[in-house]
BALOBA-1460 file (C-alpha; in Angstrom, 3 decimals):
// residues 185
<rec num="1" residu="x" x="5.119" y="10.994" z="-17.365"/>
<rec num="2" residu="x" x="1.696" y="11.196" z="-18.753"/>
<rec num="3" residu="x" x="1.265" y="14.850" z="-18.050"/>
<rec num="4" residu="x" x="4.994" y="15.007" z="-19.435"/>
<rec num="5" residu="x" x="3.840" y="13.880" z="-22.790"/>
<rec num="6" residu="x" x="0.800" y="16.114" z="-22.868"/>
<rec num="7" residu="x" x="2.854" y="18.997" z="-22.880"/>
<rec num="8" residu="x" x="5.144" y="17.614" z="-25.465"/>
<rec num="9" residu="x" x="2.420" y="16.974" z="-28.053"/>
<rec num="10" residu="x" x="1.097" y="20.449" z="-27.078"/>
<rec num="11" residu="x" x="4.494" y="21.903" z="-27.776"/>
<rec num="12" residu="x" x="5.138" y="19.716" z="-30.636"/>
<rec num="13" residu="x" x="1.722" y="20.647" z="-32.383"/>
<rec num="14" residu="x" x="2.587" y="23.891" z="-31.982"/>
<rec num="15" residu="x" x="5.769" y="23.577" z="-33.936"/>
<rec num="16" residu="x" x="4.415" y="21.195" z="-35.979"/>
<rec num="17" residu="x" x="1.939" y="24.390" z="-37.089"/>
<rec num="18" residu="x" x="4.793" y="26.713" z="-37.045"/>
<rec num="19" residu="x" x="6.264" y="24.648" z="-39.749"/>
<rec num="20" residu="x" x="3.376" y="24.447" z="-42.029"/>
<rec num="21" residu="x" x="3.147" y="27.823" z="-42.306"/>
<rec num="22" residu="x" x="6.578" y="28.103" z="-43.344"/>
<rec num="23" residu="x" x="5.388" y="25.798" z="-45.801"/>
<rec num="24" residu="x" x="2.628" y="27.432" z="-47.445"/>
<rec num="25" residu="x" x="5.040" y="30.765" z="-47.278"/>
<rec num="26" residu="x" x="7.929" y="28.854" z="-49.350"/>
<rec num="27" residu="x" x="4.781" y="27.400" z="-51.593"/>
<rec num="28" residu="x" x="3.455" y="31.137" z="-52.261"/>
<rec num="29" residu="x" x="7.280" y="31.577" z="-52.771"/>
<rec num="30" residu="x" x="7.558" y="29.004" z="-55.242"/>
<rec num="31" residu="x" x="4.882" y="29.949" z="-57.022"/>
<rec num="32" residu="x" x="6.168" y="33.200" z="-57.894"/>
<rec num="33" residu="x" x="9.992" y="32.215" z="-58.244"/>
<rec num="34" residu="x" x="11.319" y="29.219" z="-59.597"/>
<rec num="35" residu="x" x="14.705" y="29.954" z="-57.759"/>
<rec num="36" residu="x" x="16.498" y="26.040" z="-57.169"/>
<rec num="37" residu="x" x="17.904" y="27.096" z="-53.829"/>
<rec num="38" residu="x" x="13.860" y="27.480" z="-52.251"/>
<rec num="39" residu="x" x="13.096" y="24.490" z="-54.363"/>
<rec num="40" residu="x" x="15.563" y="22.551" z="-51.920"/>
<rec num="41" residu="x" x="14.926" y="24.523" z="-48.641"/>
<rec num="42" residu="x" x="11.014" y="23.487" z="-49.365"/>
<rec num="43" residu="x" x="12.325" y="19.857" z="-49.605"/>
<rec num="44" residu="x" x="14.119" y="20.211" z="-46.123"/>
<rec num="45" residu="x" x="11.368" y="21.718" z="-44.881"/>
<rec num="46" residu="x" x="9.094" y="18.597" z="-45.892"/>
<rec num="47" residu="x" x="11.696" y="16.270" z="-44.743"/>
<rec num="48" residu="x" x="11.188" y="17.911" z="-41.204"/>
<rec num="49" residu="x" x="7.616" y="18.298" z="-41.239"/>
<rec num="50" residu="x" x="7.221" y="14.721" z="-41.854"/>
<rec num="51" residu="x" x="9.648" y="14.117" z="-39.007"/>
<rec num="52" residu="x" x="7.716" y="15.876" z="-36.707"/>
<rec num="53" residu="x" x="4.522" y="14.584" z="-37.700"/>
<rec num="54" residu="x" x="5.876" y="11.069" z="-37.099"/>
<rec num="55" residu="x" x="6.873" y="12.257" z="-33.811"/>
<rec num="56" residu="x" x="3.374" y="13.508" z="-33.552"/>
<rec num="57" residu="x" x="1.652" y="10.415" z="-33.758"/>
<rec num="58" residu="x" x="4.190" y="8.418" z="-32.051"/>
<rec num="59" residu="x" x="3.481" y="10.591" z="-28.832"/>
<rec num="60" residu="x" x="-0.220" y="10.309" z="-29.753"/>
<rec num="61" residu="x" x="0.470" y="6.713" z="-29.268"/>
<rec num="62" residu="x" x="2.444" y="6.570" z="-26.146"/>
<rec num="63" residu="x" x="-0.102" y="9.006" z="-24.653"/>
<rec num="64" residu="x" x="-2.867" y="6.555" z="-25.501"/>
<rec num="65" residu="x" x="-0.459" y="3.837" z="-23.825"/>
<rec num="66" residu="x" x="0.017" y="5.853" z="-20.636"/>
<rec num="67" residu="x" x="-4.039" y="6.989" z="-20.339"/>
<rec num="68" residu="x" x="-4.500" y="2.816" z="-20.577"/>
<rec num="69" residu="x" x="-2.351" y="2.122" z="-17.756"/>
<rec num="70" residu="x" x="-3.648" y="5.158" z="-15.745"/>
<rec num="71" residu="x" x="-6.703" y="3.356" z="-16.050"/>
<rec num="72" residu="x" x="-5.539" y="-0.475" z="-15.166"/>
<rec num="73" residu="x" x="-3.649" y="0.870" z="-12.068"/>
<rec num="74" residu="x" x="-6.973" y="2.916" z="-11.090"/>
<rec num="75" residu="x" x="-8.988" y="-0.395" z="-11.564"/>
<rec num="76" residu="x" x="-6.699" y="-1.983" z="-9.331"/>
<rec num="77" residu="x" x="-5.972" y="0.453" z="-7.018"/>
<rec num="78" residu="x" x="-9.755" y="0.968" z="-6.684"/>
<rec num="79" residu="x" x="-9.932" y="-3.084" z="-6.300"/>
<rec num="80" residu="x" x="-7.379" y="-2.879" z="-3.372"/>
<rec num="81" residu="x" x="-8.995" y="-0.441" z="-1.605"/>
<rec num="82" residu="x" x="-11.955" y="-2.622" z="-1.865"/>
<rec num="83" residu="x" x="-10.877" y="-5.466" z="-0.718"/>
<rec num="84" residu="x" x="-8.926" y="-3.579" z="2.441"/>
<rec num="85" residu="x" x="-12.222" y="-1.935" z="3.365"/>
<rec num="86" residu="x" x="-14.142" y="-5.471" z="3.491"/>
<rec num="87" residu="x" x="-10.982" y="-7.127" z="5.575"/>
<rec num="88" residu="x" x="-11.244" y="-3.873" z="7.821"/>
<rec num="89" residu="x" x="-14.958" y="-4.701" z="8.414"/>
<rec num="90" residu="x" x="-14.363" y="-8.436" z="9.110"/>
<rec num="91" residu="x" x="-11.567" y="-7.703" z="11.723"/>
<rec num="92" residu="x" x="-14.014" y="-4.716" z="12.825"/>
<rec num="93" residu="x" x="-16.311" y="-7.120" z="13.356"/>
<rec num="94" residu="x" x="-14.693" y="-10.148" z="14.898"/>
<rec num="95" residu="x" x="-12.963" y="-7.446" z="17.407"/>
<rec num="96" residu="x" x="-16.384" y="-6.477" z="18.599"/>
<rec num="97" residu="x" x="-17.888" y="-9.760" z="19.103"/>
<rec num="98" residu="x" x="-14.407" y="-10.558" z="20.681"/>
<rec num="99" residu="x" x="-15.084" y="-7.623" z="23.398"/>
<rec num="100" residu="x" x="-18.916" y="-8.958" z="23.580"/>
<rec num="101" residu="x" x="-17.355" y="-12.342" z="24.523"/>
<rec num="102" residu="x" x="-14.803" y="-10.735" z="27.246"/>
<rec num="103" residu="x" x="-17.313" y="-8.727" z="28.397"/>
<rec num="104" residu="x" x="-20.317" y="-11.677" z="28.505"/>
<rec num="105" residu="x" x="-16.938" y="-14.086" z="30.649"/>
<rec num="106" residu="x" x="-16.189" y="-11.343" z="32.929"/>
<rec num="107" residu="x" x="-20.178" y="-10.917" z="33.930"/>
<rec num="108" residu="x" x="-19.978" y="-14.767" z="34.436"/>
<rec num="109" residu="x" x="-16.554" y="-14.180" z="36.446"/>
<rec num="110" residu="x" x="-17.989" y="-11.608" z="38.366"/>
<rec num="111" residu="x" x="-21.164" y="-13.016" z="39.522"/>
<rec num="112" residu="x" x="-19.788" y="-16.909" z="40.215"/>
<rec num="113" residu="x" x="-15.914" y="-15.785" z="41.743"/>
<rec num="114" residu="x" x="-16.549" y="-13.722" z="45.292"/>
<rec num="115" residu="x" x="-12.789" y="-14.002" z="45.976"/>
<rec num="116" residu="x" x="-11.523" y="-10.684" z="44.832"/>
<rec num="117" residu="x" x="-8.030" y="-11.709" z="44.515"/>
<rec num="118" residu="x" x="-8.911" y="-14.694" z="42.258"/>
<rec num="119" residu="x" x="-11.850" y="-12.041" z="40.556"/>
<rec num="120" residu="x" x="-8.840" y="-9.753" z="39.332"/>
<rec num="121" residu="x" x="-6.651" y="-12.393" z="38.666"/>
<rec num="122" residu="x" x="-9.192" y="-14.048" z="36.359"/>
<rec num="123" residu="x" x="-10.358" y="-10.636" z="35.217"/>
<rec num="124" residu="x" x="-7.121" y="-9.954" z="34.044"/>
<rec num="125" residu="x" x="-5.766" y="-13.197" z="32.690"/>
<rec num="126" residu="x" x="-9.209" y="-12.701" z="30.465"/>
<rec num="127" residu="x" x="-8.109" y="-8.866" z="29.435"/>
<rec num="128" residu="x" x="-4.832" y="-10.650" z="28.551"/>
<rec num="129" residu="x" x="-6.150" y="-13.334" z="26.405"/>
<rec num="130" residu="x" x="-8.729" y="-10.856" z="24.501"/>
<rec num="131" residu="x" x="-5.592" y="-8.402" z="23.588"/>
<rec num="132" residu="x" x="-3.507" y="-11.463" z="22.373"/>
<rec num="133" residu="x" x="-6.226" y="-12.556" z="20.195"/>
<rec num="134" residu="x" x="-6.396" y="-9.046" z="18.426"/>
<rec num="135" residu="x" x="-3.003" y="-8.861" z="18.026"/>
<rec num="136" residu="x" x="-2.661" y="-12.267" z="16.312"/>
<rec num="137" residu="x" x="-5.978" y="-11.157" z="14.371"/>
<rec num="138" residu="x" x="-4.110" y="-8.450" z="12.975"/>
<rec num="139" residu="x" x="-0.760" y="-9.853" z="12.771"/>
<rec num="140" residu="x" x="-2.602" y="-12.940" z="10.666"/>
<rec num="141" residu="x" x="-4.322" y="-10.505" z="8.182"/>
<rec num="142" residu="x" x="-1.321" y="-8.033" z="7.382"/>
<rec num="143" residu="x" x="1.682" y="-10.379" z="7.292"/>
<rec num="144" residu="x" x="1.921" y="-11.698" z="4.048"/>
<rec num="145" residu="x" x="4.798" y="-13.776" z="5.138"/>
<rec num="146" residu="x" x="4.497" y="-15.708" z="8.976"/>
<rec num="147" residu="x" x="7.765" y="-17.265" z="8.420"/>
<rec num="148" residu="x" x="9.296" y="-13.503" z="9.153"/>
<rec num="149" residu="x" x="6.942" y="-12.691" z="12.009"/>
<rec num="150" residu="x" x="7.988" y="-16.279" z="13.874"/>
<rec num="151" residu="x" x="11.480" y="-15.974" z="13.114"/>
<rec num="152" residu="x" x="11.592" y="-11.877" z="14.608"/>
<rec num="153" residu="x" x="9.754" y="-12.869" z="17.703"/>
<rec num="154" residu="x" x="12.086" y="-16.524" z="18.037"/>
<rec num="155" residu="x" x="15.250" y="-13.882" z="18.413"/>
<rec num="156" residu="x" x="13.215" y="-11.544" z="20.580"/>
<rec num="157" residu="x" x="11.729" y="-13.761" z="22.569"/>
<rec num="158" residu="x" x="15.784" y="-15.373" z="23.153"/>
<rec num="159" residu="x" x="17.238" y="-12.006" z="23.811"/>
<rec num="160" residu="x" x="14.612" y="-11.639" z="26.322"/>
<rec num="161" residu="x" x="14.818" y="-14.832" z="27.812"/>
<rec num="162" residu="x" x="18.561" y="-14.008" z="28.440"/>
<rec num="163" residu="x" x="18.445" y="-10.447" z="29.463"/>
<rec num="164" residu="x" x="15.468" y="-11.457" z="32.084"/>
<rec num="165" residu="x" x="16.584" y="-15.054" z="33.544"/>
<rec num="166" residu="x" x="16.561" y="-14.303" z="37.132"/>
<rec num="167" residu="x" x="12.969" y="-12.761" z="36.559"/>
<rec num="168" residu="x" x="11.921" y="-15.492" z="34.872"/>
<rec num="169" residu="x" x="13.641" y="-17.781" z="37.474"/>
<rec num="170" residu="x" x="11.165" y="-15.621" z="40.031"/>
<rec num="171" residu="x" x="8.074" y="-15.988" z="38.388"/>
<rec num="172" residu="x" x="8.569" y="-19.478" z="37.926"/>
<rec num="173" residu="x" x="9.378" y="-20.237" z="41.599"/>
<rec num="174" residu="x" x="6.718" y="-17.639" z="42.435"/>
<rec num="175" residu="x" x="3.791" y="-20.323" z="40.422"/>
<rec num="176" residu="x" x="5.418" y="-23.432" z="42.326"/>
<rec num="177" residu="x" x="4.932" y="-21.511" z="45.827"/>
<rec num="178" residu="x" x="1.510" y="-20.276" z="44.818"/>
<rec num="179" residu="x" x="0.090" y="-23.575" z="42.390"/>
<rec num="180" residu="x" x="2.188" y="-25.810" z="44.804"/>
<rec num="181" residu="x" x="0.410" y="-25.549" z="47.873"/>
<rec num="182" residu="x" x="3.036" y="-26.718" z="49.903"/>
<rec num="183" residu="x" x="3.549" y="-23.276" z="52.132"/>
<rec num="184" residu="x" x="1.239" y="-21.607" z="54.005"/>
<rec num="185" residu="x" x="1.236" y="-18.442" z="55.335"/>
């Protein structure tokens, strides 16, 4: 729109000078001949320079109005982008001490658990947990509305539920064998 109105003004100075030579033509005219039929088309022509000059300025106006809020949403684009880059750097950040801390558990894991069944299984229940925390990081910091996010993954998590009973029903028999300690190979 701005650009829009920049080439209207342009087009309507031009026009605007157009006309103001017609003017000083019907005032040389004038001058010479006092004919009542110029006297009036020099009146018109008045009447419609002062239109256009109104036009003019009203343009020059609503340009001014459009540069202004070029500049607020600049401001507060800028301000956005700011404030994006320093919650990308704090969720940088936390993600790295995050891996530290898997890393730092797993060295613990590794060195106190000889097992190597109950070494994966740990090492991967911690893998787990560390990409669950990221994803809640960055679910937390760009959903503006949780209520949305719980109710989508309440209907997921039911159509799963359904569609994967019997697995479910496996699993869960699966931990009572294994937790249980009731059978023995």
């Amino acid at each position: 729109n701005y650009d829009n109105y920049l080439k209207q003004k342009q087009g309507l100075a031009a026009i605007i000078q157009i006309i103001n030579k017609k003017k000083d033509i019907y005032e040389q005219i004038s001058a010479i001949e006092h004919d009542q039929k110029e006297k009036v088309q020099y009146r018109k022509l008045l009447k419609q320079l002062n239109m256009f000059q109104d036009a003019l300025e009203t343009i020059k106006v609503t340009q001014s109005m459009y540069q202004k809020r070029i500049e607020v949403i600049e401001v507060d684009l800028h301000k956005k982008i700011e404030e994006q880059i320093y919650k990308l750097i704090k969720i940088g950040i936390f993600i790295v001490l995050l891996f530290v801390v898997t890393f730092l558990l797993k060295l613990v894991i590794k060195r106190y658990i000889t097992d190597n069944e109950r070494f994966y299984m740990a090492n991967k229940i911690i893998t787990f947990v560390n990409f669950a925390l990221i994803l809640f990081v960055l679910f937390a910091n760009y959903i503006t509305n949780i209520g949305y996010l719980v109710t989508i993954l309440g209907f997921a998590s039911a159509g799963i539920a359904i569609a994967m009973k019997e697995w479910f029903f496996s699993i869960f028999c699966w931990l009572v064998i294994v937790v249980g300690g009731n059978i023995n190979v």
